[in-house]
Every structure is written in structure tokens, then in C-alpha cells.
N, C-alpha and C positions, 0 to 999 in steps of 0.2 A: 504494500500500500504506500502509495507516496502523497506526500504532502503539498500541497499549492506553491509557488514557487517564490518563496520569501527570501531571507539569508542561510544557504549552504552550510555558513558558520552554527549560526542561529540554532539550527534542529535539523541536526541529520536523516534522511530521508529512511522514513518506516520507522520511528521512535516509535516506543510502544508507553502507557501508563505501566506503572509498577504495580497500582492500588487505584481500583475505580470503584468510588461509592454512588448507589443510585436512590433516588426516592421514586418509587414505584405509582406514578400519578396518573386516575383515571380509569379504573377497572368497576363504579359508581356509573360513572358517564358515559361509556362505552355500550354497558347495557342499557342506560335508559334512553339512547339512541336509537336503539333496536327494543325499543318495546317490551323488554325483557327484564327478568326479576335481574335486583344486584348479584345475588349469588351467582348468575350467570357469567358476571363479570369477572366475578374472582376464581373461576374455575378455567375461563380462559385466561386471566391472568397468570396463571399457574404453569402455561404451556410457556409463557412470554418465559420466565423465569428459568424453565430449562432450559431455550432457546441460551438466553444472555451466556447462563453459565457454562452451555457447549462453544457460547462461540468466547467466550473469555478465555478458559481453559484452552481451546486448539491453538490460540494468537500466544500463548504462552506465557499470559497477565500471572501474577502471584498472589494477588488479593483481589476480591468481589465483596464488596458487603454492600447488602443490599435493606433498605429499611422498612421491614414488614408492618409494623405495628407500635405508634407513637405512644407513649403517656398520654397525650391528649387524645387519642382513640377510644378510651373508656369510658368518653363520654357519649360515642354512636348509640342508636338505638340499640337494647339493651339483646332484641332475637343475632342482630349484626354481629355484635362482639362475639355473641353463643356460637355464630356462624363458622368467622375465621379462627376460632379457636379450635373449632373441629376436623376445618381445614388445616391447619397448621398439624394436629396430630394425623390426619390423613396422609399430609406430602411425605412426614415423618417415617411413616410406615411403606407408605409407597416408592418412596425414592433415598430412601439412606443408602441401601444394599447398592445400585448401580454407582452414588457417587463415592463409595468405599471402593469400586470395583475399578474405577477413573482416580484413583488415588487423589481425591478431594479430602481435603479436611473439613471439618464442618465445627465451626465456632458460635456459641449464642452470645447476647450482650443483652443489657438494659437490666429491667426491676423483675429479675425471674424471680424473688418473691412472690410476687405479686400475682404468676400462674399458677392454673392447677398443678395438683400433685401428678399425677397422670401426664400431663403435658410435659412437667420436669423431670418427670425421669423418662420419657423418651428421648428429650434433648439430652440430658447426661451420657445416656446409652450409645446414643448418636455419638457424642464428642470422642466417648470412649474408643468408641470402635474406630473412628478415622483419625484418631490421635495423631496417628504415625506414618498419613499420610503426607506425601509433598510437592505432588502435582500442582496444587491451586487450594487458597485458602477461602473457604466461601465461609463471610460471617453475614449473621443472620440478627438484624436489631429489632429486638421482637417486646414490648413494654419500655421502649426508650426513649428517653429525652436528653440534648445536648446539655442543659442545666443543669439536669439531675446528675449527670457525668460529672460534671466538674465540680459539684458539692461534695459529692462525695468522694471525689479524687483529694478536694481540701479536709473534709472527713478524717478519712483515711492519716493525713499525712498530721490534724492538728495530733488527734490520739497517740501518733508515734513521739508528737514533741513531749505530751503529756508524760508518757511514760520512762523517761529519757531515754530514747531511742534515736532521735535526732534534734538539732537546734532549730532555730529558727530562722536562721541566719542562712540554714542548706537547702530551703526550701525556693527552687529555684525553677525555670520553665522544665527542665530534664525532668525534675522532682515529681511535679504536676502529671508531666506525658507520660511518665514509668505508673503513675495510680490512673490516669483516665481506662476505659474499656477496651481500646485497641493499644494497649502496652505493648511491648514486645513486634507490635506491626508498623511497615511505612506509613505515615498518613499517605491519605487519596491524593493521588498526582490529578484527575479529575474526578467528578462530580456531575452526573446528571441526573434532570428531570424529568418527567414526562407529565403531558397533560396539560401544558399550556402558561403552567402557574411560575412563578417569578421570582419565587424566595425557597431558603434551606430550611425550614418549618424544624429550628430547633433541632437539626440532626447536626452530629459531628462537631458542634459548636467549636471544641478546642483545636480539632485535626484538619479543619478545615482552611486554615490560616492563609496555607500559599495553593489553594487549591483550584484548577481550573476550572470553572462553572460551565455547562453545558445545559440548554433549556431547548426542549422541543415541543412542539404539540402535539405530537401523537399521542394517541390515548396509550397507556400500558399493554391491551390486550393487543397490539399492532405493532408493540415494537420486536424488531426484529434483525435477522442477523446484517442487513442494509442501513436500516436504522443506527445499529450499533458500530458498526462501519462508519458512519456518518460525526460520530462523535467521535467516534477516535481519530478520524482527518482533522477535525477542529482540531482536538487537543496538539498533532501533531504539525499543525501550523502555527502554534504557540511559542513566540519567544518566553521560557518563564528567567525572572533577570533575580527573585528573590533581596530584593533591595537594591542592586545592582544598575548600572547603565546596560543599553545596548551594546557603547561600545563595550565595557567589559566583559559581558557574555561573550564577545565573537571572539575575542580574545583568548576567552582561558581552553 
């Protein structure tokens, strides 16, 4: 795949993302386009999903998180939330085995508190078994919110000062990223949307920093392996300069 023809220096042709996070927008509106219940939407949603993750996986990406289910989604109609909850233990059982078999690992994030019992230990179960996979990292943001991350990554880090474990003084951005949800991973080199809308609705808040933004309108049930094609030509017509001039990007 190559890139629109900007600076050679700039972005060598076929750069790929490391870590592409998406917000999944529009599987709602898709169906009620087509006269159809929502559930309809979320079940073609659900093709879109493996779609993404076959063609992230084949291009040779290392990370996919994809954000299923907001904190602020518990506020949906109360049959909706019952809905994708059921869904989410369906995919669970229907598709662990092939991405264990595609050497995917499979990571949750957010307030797994806050799910069923049933639901969390199929996620655990899930983790267990692809632990040790290293094809592709597919994280799964399922009761999250960017806020809630970073409270609790300060959390986390006041209770260690409490306990003499650490100063105050060492509490620094590494400090914060090593306690956020995606520890241990690159933040998202891009970010996309789907479904028309124009903002990060509180996902990723901290990782988000130098992150390329990507917004389309296609509804979710549609997007597809052309669609995702499409966004990784943007990303890799991207100078990213990271505070930086242009000239010193062509430079180094």
C-alpha cells in the first residue's frame, strides 16, 4: 500500500500503525435505516469486527483495541444493555477457539467489576488460554471510560505513596502510563471512528496524546476491509513530528 505522494523523508512508503484503536460507531443507525430491530445491528456489527481483526492481523498491526462498551452505556435502555451483554458472552464462546488458533491474544480493560460473574470468567478463561499468544494483541474495552483510567491509575499510584512504596516526587508521566489499562502496550499510533461523529467519547483519554485521528461515516456494520484500507492510507500520509518541526522529522 502506498501513501499519497508527500515527503519520501517524511513517511516511508507502506508504514504501517503499531496500535490502532477504534470506537465502533453506528450499528443503532444502521439498523434503523433498514427498518430493522437494533439487535440486528449488533449482530452485523459483529461480522465488521472479525472483518477488522482479519485484516489487522494479515497487514501485521501488533495491537487492535477496539471499544465495545462505554461506562456511559449503562445508561441504554435497560432490554439493550441485557442484549450486548449476551452478545459479548456469545462472541466469547463462539470465536475464542479460532483467534487462539490465529495466535491472537485477547486482553479485556475497563470496570470488569462491574460484569456479570458468568461474563468474567469467560473473559478470564479467554485471556488464559491466549496468554501466550503473539500474532496480534486484540484488546477488548468493555465497561470503560478514559477518566475512570486515569483515576484510578492516580489511585493506584497515591496508595503506593501511602504505604511507603514510593515518593511523591517519582510520580511522573512513565509512572501514570505503567498504572493506566494499556500498560505494558504502545499507545495507538491511530484512532478511528465510524458513524459520522467527531469526538473520542472519553476512550483512551491518557494514550491518546500523539495519536492520529481518523473519522468516517460509515456506519460500523459496513466497514470493511476497503474501509480499513482507507485509514491506514491516511495514517500513512501522516507526517507525525511529536513536538518536532518538519524540518526535523526529515532529518532524523
Amino acid at each position: 500500500m502506498a501513501p499519497p505522494a508527500t515527503s519520501s523523508k517524511s513517511k516511508p512508503s507502506g508504514v504501517l500503525p503499531r496500535h490502532v484503536a477504534v470506537i465502533m460507531d453506528g450499528n443503532g443507525r444502521w439498523a434503523s435505516k433498514r427498518a430493522l430491530p437494533r439487535p440486528a445491528g449488533h449482530r452485523m456489527g459483529v461480522k465488521a469486527v472479525k472483518q477488522t481483526v482479519e485484516g489487522c492481523a494479515k497487514r501485521g498491526i501488533e495491537v487492535l483495541t477496539l471499544f465495545a462498551f462505554s461506562s456511559e452505556n449503562w445508561q441504554r435502555p435497560r432490554e439493550e444493555v441485557s442484549m450486548l451483554m449476551n452478545r459479548f458472552l456469545e462472541a466469547l464462546d463462539n470465536e475464542v477457539d479460532d483467534l487462539h488458533k490465529n495466535s491472537i491474544r485477547l486482553r479485556f480493560i475497563g470496570r470488569l467489576d462491574q460484569l456479570s460473574t458468568a461474563l468474567r470468567d469467560r473473559m478470564h478463561a479467554a485471556e488464559a488460554l491466549t496468554a501466550a499468544n503473539s500474532r496480534m494483541t486484540l484488546v477488548i474495552a468493555i465497561a470503560y471510560g478514559g477518566r475512570w483510567d486515569i483515576a484510578a491509575a492516580a489511585q493506584s499510584l497515591a496508595r503506593q505513596c501511602l504505604a511507603g512504596e514510593r515518593s511523591v516526587d517519582s510520580i511522573d508521566e512513565a509512572a501514570i502510563s505503567g498504572g493506566v489499562a494499556l500498560a505494558g502496550l504502545p499507545d495507538p499510533d491511530l484512532f478511528i471512528r465510524t458513524g459520522g461523529e467527531h469526538r473520542i467519547s472519553n476512550f483512551l483519554l491518557w494514550n491518546l496524546a500523539y495519536t492520529e485521528l481518523y473519522f468516517c461515516d460509515v456506519l460500523w456494520p459496513d466497514f470493511g476491509d476497503d474501509e480499513l484500507s482507507a485509514a491506514l492510507e491516511h495514517f500513512a500520509s501522516r507526517q507525525r513530528r511529536f513536538g518536532l518541526t518538519s524540518s526535523q522529522v526529515e532529518l532524523r
